[in-house]
N, C-alpha and C positions, 0 to 999 in steps of 0.2 A: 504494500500500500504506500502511494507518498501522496503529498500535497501541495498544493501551488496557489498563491493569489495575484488576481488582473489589478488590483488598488484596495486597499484600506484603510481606511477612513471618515470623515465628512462629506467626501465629494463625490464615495460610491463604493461600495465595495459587491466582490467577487471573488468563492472560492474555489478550487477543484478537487477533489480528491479523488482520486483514480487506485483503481489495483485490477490487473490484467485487462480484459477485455471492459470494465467496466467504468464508465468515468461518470461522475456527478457534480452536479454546481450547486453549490449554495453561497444564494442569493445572487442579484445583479442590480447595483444600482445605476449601471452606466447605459446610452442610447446602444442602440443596436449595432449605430455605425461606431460608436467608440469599442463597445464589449468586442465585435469582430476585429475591429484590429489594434486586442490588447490582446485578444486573444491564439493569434497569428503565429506569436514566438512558440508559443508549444505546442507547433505544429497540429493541432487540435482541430477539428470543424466543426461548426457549431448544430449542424444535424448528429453530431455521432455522441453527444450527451444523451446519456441513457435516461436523467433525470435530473428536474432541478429541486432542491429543495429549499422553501422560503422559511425565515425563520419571526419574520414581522412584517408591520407596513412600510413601515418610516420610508420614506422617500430614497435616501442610502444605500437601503439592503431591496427596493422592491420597485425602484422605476423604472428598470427595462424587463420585467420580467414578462408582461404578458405579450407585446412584441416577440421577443426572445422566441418563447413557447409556442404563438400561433406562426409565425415566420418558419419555426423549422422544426413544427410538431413534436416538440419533446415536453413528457408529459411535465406535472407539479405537484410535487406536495409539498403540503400545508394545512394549517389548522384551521376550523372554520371561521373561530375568530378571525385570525389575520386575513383569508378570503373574503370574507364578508367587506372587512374595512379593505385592502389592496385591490380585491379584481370588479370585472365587468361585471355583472348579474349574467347569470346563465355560463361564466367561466369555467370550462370542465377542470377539476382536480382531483387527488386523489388523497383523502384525509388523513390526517396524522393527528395522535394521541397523546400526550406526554406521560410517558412509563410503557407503552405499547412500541414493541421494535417492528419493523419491515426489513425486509432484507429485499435488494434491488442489487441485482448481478451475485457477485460471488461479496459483498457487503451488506453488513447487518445495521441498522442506523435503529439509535433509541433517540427518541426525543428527550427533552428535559425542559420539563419547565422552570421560568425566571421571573424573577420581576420585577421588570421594566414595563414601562409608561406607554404598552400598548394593549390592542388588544385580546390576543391569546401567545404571547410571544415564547419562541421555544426555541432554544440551543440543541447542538448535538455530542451523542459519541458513535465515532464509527467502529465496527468491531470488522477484523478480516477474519471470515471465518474458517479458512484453509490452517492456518498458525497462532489465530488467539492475540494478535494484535489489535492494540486498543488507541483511537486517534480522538483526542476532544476538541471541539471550536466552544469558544466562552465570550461572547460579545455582549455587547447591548445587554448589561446584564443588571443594574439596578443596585443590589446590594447582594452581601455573601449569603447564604440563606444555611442550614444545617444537612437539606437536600441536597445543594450543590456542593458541600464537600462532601457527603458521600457518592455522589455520583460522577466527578471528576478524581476519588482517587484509581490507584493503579491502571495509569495510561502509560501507555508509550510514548505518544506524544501530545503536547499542549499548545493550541494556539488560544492564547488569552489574549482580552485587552489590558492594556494601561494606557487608559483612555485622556485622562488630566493628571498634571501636580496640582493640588489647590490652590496654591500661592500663587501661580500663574495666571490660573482659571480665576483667582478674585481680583488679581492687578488687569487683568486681559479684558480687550475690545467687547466681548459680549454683554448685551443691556442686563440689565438684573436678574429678570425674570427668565431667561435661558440659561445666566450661570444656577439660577435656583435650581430648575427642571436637572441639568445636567451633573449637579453636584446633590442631588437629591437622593433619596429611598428610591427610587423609581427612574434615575438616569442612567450613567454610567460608573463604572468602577474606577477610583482609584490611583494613581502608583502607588500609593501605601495601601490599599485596599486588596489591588492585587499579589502583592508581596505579602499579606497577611493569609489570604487564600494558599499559596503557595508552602506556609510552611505549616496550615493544618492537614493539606491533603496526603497522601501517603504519595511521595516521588520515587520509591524507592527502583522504579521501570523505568524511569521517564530519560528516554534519551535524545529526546528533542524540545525544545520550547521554545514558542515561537511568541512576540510582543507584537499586537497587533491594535487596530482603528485607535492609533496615538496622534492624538490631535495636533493638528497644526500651529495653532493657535495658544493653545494653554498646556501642552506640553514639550520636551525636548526628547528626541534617543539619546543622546548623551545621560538622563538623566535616569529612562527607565532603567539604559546598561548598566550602571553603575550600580545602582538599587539591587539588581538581579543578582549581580558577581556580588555584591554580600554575603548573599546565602552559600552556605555548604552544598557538595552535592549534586549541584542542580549543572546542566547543560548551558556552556557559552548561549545564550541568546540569541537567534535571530529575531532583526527586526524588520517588521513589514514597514514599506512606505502607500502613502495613496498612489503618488507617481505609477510606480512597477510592482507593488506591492514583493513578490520573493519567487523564484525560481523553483522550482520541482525538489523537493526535500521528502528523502525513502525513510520510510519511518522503519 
């Protein structure tokens, strides 16, 4: 199994994760004509995704998706909340559960639910099921919850956010009322939040981790790397950007 994203961030994000014959996207917040040719470099075409799967509305993770999907018929899931508020009425999908896994190609995906400031929003874990590898994506994620540290321990790999420093986020350009939402119960995580998550979960697999949708604005990678090589243990960091977001990484 590995992983790869087209940008992460504020201005769009896209992820892939693929293992043998089978590849999946979760989410797309880019046009059609951008997602194609961000998506060019890994030699990838945009009919041969086996599935996409959405994990909210927010404009970020879900404004090229139904293009995407009616353009080059690859199916969707997602939860009825986030269909409800994201697609067209009469938008065919294919529902998803939080605790209930599908397995689509030779991968098993559990949903997970979080909570953030939408309307049925869910993260994931990918499991390959040939070798018992275990991939997590943790975005848009609100606050730590006691669900999500048992459902994000023993992975193989972590794509988390570290989404703001707060000091940045309260000196920084944003009017009030969105650094509220976004420093909220219900916005994003952290750099000390996600660092906190990190050293309840069990790392004892984890041989990759990935710092993901770090904002532009209210926070630095300078800042999250630094935070991360603190801890013991853990894997050199990669960090996503919105630009290129990160190259094919084999978990």
């Amino acid at each position: 199994m590995r992983i790869a994203s087209l940008g992460s961030g504020s201005r769009g994000n896209a992820t892939l994760v693929q293992h043998e014959n089978t590849t999946l996207l979760v989410d797309n917040g880019f046009s059609l004509k951008q997602f194609t040719q961000r998506l060019d470099r890994f030699e990838i075409e945009p009919g041969s995704i086996d599935a996409v799967l959405l994990t909210h509305e927010h404009g970020d993770h879900s404004g090229g998706i139904e293009r995407l999907c009616r353009n080059h018929d690859i199916p969707l899931w997602t939860a009825v909340g986030t269909a409800r508020a994201a697609l067209a009425p009469h938008f065919q999908y294919h529902r998803l559960v939080a605790g209930h896994t599908v397995t689509i190609g030779g991968i098993e995906v559990m949903p997970i639910t979080v909570p953030h400031d939408a309307s049925e929003p869910l993260q994931f874990i990918f499991h390959q099921l040939d070798n018992g590898k275990r991939l997590g994506i943790l975005t848009d994620t609100g606050h730590v919850t006691r669900h999500i540290i048992e459902a994000f321990s023993c992975l193989d790999a972590l794509l988390l956010e570290f989404n703001y420093d707060p000091e940045m986020l309260e000196s920084g350009p944003y009017p009030d009322m969105l650094k509220q939402r976004v420093g909220g119960n219900l916005g994003h995580l952290s750099n000390q939040q996600s660092i906190e998550l990190l050293r309840q979960i069990d790392t004892a697999r984890l041989n990759c981790l990935i710092a993901a949708h770090i904002s532009e604005k209210n926070n630095a990678p300078v800042i999250v790397e630094q935070l991360i090589r603190q801890l013991d243990d853990l894997p050199a960091p990669v960090l996503a950007n919105q630009n290129e977001g990160f190259d094919w990484i084999s978990i």
